[in-house]
N, C-alpha and C positions, 0 to 999 in steps of 0.2 A: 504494500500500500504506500502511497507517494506522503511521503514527510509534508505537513504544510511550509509553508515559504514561511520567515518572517517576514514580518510586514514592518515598513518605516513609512510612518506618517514625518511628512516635510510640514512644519510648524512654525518655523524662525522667524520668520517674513514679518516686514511693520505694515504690508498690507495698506499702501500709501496712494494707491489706484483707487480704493475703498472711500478712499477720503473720511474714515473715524477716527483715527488717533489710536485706536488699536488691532489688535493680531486680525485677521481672518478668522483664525479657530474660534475668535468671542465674538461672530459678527453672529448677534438672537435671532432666532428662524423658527418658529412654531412654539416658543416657549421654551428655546434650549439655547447654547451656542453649536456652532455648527462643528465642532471636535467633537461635542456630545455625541451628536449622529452617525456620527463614522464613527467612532468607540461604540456605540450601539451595533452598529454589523459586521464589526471584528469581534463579539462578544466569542464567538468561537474559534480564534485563532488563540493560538499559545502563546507564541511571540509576539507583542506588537511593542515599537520602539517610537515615541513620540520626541521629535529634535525640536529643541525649542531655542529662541533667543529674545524678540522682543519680545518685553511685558512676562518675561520667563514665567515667574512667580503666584502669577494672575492663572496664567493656561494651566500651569502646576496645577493647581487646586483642582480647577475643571477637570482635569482629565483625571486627578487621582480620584477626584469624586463620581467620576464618570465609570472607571475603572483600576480597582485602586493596584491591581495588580501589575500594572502598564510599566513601561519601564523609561525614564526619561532624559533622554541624553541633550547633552545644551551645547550650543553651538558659538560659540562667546564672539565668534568676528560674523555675528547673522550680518552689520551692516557692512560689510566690504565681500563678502561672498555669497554668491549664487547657491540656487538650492542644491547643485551636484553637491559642494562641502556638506551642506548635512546630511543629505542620502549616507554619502558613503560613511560620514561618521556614527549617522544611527546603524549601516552594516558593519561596522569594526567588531573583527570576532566572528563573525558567522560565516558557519562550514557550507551551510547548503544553498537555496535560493532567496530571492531575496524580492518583495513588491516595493514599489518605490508606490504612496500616495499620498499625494497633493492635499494640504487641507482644507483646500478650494474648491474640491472634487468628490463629488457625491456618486456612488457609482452603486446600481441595479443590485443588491446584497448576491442573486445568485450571480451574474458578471463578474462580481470581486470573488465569489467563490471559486470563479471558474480561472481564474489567475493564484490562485493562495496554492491552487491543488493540482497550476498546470505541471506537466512533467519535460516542458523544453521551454527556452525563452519565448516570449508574446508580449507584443508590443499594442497596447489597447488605442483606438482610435474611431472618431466621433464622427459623422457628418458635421459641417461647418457651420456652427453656431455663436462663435466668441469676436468680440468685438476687435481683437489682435491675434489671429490666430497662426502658430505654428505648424505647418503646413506638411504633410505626408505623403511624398512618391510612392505606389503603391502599383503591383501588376497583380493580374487576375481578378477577378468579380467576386463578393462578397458568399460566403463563406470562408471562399478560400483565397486569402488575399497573403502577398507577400510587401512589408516594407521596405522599401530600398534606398530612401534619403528623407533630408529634411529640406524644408525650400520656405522660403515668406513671399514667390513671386504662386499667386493662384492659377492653375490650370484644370479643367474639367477632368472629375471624377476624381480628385484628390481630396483626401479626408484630412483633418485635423488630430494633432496629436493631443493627447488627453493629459500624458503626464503617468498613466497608470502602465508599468510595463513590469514583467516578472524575468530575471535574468541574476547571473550568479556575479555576485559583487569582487571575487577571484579573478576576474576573465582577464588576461592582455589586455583583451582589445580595446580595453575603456579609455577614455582620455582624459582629458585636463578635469580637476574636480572645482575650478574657477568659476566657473559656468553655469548651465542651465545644464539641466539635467539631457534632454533631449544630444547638447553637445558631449556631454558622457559618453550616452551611448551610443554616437551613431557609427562607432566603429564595429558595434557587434550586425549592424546590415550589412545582406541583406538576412529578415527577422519575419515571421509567421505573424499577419496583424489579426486582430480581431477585433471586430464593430461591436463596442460597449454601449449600453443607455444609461449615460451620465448626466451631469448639468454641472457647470462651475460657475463659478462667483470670482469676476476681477475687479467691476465697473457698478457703480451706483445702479446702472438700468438692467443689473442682470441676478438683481436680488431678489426682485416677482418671480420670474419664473423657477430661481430655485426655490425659493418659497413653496413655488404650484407643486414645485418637483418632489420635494419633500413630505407635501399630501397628500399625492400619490405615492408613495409607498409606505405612507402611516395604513392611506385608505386599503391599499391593494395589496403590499406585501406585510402586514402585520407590523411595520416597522415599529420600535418602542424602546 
């Protein structure tokens, strides 16, 4: 039976697109912060590793109250470094696979299941819905899709990258940890994508709809 991945929740971020003065992870969405809600559909992973830097001590509480088991690693230069630094510092130590997720990114509970329990890398990727989006070369037609770059110029039938991708934090082929995550990895392409149903939160006009996103799966998938 396939080991679950650990999971690193990217958390550091001063979330400055948001325009509140604090993390993402505290941005209230149905009466929670939205770390809550992802600690709610990780309720069954074993490992989950939350990187924190701004407002550390604030999200602390949340998540330990959220999950007191959780395990949380701090990232002290969140403001000169990209979220690849804390990826890889929330994987420091771990032998097997590894989820990189976004604490912006709200993702389908059985979709995140299906990345915790996959058995090769997979790179999760959106139809184009973000107001700045990171952009996905991709060949073949959806189920079976393979990644093969990252781009910001838009060409038809290219997906969006989510931010959610399961892959061994070991590999070579990884690169600079300065960066964005996406620049991390894009030495392990070409990589097996798979069309997730997620919703992220960067920009004041994309917090309705995760809002909606959100009641849909209190509504639909028992979320709690």
């Amino acid at each position: 039976m396939q080991v679950p991945a650990t999971v690193v929740v990217n958390a550091a971020g001063l979330g400055s697109r948001l325009g509140l003065d604090r993390p993402k992870a505290l941005l209230e969405l149905e009466g929670r912060p939205l770390i809550a809600w992802q600690l709610a559909m990780l309720r069954d992973v074993p490992d989950v590793r939350v990187v924190l830097g701004y407002q550390a001590a604030e999200v602390a509480d949340v998540v330990f109250a959220a999950r007191p088991g959780a395990t949380v690693v701090l990232n002290h230069q969140y403001s000169s470094t990209g979220t690849a630094a804390s990826l890889m510092r929330g994987a420091l130590g771990v032998s097997g696979r590894v989820v990189s997720l976004d604490c912006d990114l709200v993702v389908h509970p059985a979709d995140l299941a299906s990345f915790v329990h996959a058995d090769e890398p997979v790179l999760g990727v959106l139809p184009v819905q973000s107001n700045e989006p990171v952009l996905v070369r991709v060949d073949g037609d959806a189920p079976n899709l393979v990644a093969r770059g990252f781009d910001r110029e838009r060409r038809d039938g290219d997906y969006e990258w989510s931010g959610l991708i399961s892959f061994d934090p070991r590999d070579r082929a990884l690169g600079p940890t300065s960066g964005h995550v996406f620049q991390l990895v894009a030495g392990l392409l070409p990589m097996r994508a798979q069309v997730i149903r997620a919703r992220e939160v960067d920009f004041p006009d994309e917090v309705a709809p995760m809002t909606d996103w959100i009641r849909q799966l209190r509504d639909e998938e028992g979320l709690a």
